[in-house]
N, C-alpha and C positions, 0 to 999 in steps of 0.2 A: 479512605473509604468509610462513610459512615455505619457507625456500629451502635444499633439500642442499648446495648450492656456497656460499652468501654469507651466509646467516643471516636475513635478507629479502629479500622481489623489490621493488623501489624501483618504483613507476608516476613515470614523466618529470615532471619538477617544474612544467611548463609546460602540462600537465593537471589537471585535476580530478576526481580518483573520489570522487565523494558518497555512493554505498550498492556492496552486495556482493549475489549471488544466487545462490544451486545451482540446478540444475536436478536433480542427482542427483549422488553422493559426490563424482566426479570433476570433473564441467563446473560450472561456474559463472562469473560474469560482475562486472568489477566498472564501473562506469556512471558519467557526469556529463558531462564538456565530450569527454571520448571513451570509449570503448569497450575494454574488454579482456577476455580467453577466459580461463579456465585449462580441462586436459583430463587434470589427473594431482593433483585434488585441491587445487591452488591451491600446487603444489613450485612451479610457473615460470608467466608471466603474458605472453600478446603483445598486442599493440593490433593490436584487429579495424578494417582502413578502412572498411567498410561496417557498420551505415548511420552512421557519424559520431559524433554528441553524442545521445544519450538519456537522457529525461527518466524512463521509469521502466519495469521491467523486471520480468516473471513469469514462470518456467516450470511445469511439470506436463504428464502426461500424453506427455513425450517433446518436448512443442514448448516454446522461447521465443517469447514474444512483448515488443515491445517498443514502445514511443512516440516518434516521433522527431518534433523538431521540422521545416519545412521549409525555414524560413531566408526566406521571402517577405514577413516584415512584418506579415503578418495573423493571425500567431498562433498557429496552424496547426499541427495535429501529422497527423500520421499511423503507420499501425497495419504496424510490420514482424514479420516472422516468422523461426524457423532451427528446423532440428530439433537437439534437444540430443546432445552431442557434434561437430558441426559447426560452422563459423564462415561457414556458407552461409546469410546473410541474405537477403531478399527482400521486398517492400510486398507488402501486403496490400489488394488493386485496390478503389478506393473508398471503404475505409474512412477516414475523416479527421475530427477534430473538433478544435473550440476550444479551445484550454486557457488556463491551465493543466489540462488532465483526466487522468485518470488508467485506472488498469485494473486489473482484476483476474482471476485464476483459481479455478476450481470442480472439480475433474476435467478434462475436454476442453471446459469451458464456459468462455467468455472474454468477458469484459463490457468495456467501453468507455464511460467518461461524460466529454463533454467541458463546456464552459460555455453560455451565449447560445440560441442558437438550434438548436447543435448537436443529432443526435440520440444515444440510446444505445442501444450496438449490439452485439449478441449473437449470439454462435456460435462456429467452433471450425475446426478443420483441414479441416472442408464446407463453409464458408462463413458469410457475415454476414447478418443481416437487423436494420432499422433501426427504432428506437422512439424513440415520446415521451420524452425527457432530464428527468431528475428536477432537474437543477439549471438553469432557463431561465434564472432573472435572476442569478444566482452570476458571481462573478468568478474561483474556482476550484473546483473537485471533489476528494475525496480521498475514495477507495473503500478498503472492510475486508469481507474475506468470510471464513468458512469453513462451517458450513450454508446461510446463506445471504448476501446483499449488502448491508450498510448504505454511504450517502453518509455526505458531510458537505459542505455547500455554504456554502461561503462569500460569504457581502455584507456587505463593509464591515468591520464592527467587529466583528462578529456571528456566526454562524453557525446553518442550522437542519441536520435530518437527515430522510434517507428510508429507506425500509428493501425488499426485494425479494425473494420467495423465489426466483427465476430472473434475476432483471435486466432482465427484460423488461418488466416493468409495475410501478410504485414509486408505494408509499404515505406520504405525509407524514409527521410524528412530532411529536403534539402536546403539544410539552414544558410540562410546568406546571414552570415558573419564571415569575418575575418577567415578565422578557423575551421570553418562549416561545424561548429560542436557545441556545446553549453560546458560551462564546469563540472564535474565530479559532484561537487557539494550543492549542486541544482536542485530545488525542491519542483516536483512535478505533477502539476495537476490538471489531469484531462479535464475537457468543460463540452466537449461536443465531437463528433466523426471528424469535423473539417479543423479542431479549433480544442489549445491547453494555454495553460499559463504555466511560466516556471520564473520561481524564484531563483536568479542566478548571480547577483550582488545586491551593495546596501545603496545605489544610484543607477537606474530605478532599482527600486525593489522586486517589481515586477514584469513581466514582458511578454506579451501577449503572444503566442507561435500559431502560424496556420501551416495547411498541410503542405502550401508551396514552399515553403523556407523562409516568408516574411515572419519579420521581429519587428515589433510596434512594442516600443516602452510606456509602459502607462506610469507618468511621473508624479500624477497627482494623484497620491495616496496620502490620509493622514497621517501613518509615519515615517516622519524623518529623521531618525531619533541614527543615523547607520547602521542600525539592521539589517541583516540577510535574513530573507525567508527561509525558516526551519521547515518547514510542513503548507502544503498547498492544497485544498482536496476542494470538490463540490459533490453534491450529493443530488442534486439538480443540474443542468446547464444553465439556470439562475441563481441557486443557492450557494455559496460556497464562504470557505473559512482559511482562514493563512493564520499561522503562529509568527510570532518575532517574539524576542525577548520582551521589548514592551507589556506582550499582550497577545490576546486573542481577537483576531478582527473577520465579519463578516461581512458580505454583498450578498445583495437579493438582484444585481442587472449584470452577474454575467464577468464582472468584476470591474465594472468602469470605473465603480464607487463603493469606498468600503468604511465602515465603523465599528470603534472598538466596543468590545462587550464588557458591561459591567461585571466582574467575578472577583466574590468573597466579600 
């Protein structure tokens, strides 16, 4: 993280920051066994005490939100909130599910899917309202939105996926594979209501999913280097970005075609 005074901001060695987030140019957050702000673009970095160790972290729309575990044993996350630019957290009353779950952001729409028995739970800076959980018998969740919500639920070895135009109500995904599932170590990136891509080996790297259960490999990507896709996202249903160890690579069509980015 660049630092005007030192060259980088060091987070404390006896920490762990796993991922990074904006919420806008300035604020942004970096997250794992504790919590840190920045509020001037990421020049200087403090650790936030409250709420603690968070597991995964979204902003949009002027609010973070975030998932904290609660330290009880049982598994437990619950749903905190701050308005961006502040370091003013607070729980968000009643919200809680199983995790490992995750969350996501739409505009001022904020979904929640934990594991088990958990529900999934939708709404925004007015409040929550609680739905049927797309992933009941999963042992963990990992949500991708940007039109709309795709899961990925994992059991076991395996994994299946659901899909939601709101989060509210989630329809299965009936994968024609072998297996009807994707792997565990699947990187999952929604691109559209009908339509994700998921990286789920290093031939292809990538595989296009629609809501029917068709798999269409997209083979022609520039890396072939055996790579499995780490990280899949778009931020548009044109824009999007994939990690490999190679690199960082983008598309602007959706992902027919992608190039790597110059960095450092």
């Amino acid at each position: 993280v660049p630092d005007d005074a030192k060259g980088l901001a060091v987070v404390p060695s006896r920490y762990t920051a796993t991922e990074v987030r904006f919420g806008s140019a300035q604020d942004g957050w970096l997250f794992g066994d504790g919590l840190w702000s920045t509020h001037d673009g990421g020049h200087s970095w403090s650790r936030v005490s409250t709420p603690g160790m968070v597991t995964r972290l979204a902003a949009a729309a002027g609010t973070a939100w975030a998932l904290v575990p609660t330290g009880d044993g049982e598994n437990t996350q619950q749903l905190w909130r701050s308005a961006v630019g502040t370091d003013a957290w607070s729980r968000v009353p009643g919200v809680s599910v199983t995790g490992p779950g995750d969350l996501a952001v739409q505009g001022d729409r904020v979904v929640v899917v934990g594991t088990g028995s958990s529900p999934v739970w939708v709404g925004g800076p007015d409040g929550f309202a609680s739905h049927d959980g797309p992933c009941a018998d999963s042992l963990q969740a990992d949500l991708s939105a940007v039109s709309s919500f795709w899961v990925k639920c994992v059991t076991g070895t395996l994994s299946r996926l659901a899909v939601s135009p709101d989060g509210s109500s989630w329809t299965d995904v009936p994968l024609k594979s072998d297996n009807g599932a994707v792997p565990n170590s699947a990187a999952l990136g929604a691109r559209t209501d009908r339509e994700a891509l998921v990286g789920q080996g290093v031939d292809p790297v990538l595989t296009r999913v629609s809501t029917d259960g068709t798999l269409t490999p997209l083979p022609d990507l520039p890396a072939r280097d055996g790579a499995t896709a780490e990280y899949v996202g778009f931020t548009t249903p044109d824009v999007g970005y994939m990690i490999l160890v190679s690199g960082l690579y983008r598309t602007d069509d959706g992902g027919n075609t992608w190039r790597k980015l110059a960095i450092g």
